[in-house]
N, C-alpha and C positions, 0 to 999 in steps of 0.2 A: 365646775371649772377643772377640778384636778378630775373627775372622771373622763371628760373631753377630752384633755391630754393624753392621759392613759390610753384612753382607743387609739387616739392619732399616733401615738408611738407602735402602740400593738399592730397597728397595721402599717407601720412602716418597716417596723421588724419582719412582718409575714411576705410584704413585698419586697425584701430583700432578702430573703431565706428564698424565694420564687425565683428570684433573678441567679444566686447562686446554683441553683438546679437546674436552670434553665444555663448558664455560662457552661457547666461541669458536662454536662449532657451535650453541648455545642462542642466541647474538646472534645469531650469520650469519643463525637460522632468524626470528627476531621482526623484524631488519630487513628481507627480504627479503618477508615475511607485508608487515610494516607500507607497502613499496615497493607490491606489487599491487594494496592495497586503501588506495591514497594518498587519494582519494575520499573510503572513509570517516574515516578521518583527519579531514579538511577539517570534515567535520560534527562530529566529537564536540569539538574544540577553539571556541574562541567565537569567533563574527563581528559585529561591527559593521557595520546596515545604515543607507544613510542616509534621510532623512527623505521621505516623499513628500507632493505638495502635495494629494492627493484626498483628501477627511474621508473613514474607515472608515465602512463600512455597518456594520448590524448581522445577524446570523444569524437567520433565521428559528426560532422557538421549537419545539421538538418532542419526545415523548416517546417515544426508540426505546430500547428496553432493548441496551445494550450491557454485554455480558457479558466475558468473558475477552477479551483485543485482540488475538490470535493468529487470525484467520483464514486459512484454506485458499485461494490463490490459483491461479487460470485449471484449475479444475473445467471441462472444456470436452467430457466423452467421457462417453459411459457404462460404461468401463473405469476413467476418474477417481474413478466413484460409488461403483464396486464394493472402491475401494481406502481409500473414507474412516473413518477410523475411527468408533466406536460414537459416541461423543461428543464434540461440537464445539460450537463457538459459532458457525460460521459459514461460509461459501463464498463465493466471489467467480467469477461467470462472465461468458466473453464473447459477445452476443448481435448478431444485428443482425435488423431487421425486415424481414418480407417482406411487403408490403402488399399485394402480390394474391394470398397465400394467407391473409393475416391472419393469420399467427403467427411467432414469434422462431425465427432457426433459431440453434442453439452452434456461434460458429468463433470465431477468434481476428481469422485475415489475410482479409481481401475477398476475393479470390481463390480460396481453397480449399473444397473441398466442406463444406459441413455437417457436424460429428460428433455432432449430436444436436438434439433440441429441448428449448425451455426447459420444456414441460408433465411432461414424463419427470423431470428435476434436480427440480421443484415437488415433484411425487408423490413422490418418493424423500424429501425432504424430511418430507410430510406424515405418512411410515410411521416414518421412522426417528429424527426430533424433534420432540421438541412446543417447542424454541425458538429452534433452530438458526436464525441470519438469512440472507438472500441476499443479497448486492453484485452489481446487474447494469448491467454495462456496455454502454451500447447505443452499439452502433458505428456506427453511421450513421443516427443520429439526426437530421433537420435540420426545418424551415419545412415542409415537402409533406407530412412523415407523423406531427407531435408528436401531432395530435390520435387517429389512428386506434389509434396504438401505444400511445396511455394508456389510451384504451379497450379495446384488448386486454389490458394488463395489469393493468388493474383486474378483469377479466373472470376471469382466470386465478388473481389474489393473494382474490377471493373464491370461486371454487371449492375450492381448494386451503388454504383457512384460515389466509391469512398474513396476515394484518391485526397492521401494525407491526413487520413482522419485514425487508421488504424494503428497502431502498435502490437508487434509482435515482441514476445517473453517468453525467454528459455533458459535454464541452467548452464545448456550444451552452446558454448558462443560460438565453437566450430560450426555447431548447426543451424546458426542466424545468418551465417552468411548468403545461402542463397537468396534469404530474403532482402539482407543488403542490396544485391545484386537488382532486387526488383523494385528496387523505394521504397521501402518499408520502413518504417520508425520502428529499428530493436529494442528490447533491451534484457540484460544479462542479470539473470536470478541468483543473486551472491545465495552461496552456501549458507545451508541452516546452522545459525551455531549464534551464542548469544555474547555478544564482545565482554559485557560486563561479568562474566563468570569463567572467562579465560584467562590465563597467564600472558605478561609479557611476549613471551614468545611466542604463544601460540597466535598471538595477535599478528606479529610480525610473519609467522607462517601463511597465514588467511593472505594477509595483504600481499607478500609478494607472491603468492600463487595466481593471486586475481589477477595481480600487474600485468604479469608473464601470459596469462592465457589472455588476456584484454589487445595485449601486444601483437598479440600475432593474428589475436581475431577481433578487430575491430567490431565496436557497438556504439548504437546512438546514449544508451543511459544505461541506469543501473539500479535493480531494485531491490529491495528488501523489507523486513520487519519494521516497524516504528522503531524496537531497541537496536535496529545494525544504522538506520541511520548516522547517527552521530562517524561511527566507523568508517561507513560508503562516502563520506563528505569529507574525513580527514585522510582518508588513504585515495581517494579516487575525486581530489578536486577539478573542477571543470564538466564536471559530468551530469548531464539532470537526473537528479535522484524521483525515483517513486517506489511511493509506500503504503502500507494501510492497516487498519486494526482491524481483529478479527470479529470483534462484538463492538455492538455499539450500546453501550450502556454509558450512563453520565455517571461522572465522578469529577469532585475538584481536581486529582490529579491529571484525568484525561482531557479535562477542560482546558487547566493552563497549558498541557502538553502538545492538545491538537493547536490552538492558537500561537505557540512555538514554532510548530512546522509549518503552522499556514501562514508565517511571516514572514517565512523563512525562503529567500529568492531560490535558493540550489534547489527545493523540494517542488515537483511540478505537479506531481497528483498525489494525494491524498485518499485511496479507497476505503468507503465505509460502508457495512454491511445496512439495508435500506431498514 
């Protein structure tokens, strides 16, 4: 009898020494997650921004059908195309123009060769959705080539039958306008810089520089990092924000934080690397 007990204690003890290593190990793991991705942290907690002295513009009006916010980020290969699933809402590539060949070649960095053209992504598009949209990021976009490059893209978005399906994105909002000009869904690549590691004032500098350059050059939206969101939503209300993370790794932080955005009405695409 008293040996019976004795075990059933001994092993009550053992399975609660278990369960302690097993709890300690369950923190160690959520603080050290929560440690890596401090970042996102910063975002899903509330920030108070302060006031800037530039009156908000307003967003230019337009009807882009935005469908599920989950976009496929930096499609830049023809091996990227070959891997996208059957059904999507959308893609996001990176382009820049080649003016004396008149057409967009897909890279990412300045520097590196071409991994495709944009008419090849189009066509694949044209077979394999009938609503799939494109986010195209024109990288060196400036004053010497807005006009020829709108021209080519409007050349290409009515061959290929995407009328309201595409979006164009530039740093340079002066250099969106011709595509304004053609019907094109803009939008304006706020500057790199991280809200949460700014001062006061440099925040209020950020915001009324946007203001002022938004003012005079009209844009459909306005995009940035997953950390400027918060920022792009309190200084530029009204305006559909898009955004995306660079890696797609799971984390409880990134978990609760993409469910944040994606609940979030103001935020329309969401871009995640596949």
């Amino acid at each position: 009898m008293i040996n019976a007990l004795y075990n059933k204690m001994k092993l009550f003890l053992k399975n609660i020494t278990a369960l302690k290593v097993l709890f300690f190990a369950a923190a160690f793991c959520i603080v050290y997650d929560a440690a890596r991705h401090k970042g996102m942290i910063r975002v899903l907690l509330p920030k108070t921004f302060p006031d800037a002295a530039v009156q908000c513009p307003t967003a230019l009006p337009a009807a882009f059908n935005f469908q599920a916010k989950k976009w496929i980020k930096a499609v830049n290969s023809n091996n990227a195309l070959t891997a996208l699933p059957l059904h999507l809402p959308g893609i996001e590539t990176d382009i820049y123009f080649n003016a004396g060949q008149n057409k967009f070649e897909v890279r990412h960095d300045p520097g590196e060769a071409p991994t495709g053209q944009l008419d090849s992504i189009l066509q694949f598009l044209k077979q394999h959705s009938a609503t799939a949209g494109i986010w195209l990021d024109i990288k060196n976009l400036d004053s010497s080539n807005m006009l020829q490059a709108a021209q080519a893209i409007t050349v290409l978005r009515d061959s290929f039958s995407l009328e309201g399906r595409i979006i164009i994105e530039s740093p340079q909002a002066q250099c969106l306008q011709p595509f304004v000009d053609n019907n094109f869904f803009t939008s304006f690549y706020a500057p790199y810089f991280n809200p949460y590691l700014v001062s006061d004032a440099q925040l209020t500098r950020y915001a009324d520089s946007i203001r002022l350059l938004l003012a005079q050059y009209p844009v459909h939206a306005v995009s940035g990092y997953y950390y400027q969101v918060n920022f792009l939503k309190a200084y530029l209300p009204g305006y559909p924000v898009l955004s995306w993370f660079k890696k797609n790794e799971w984390s409880i932080p990134g978990y609760l934080l993409y469910n944040k955005l994606a609940a979030d009405t103001a935020i329309k695409i969401i871009l995640q690397p596949l």
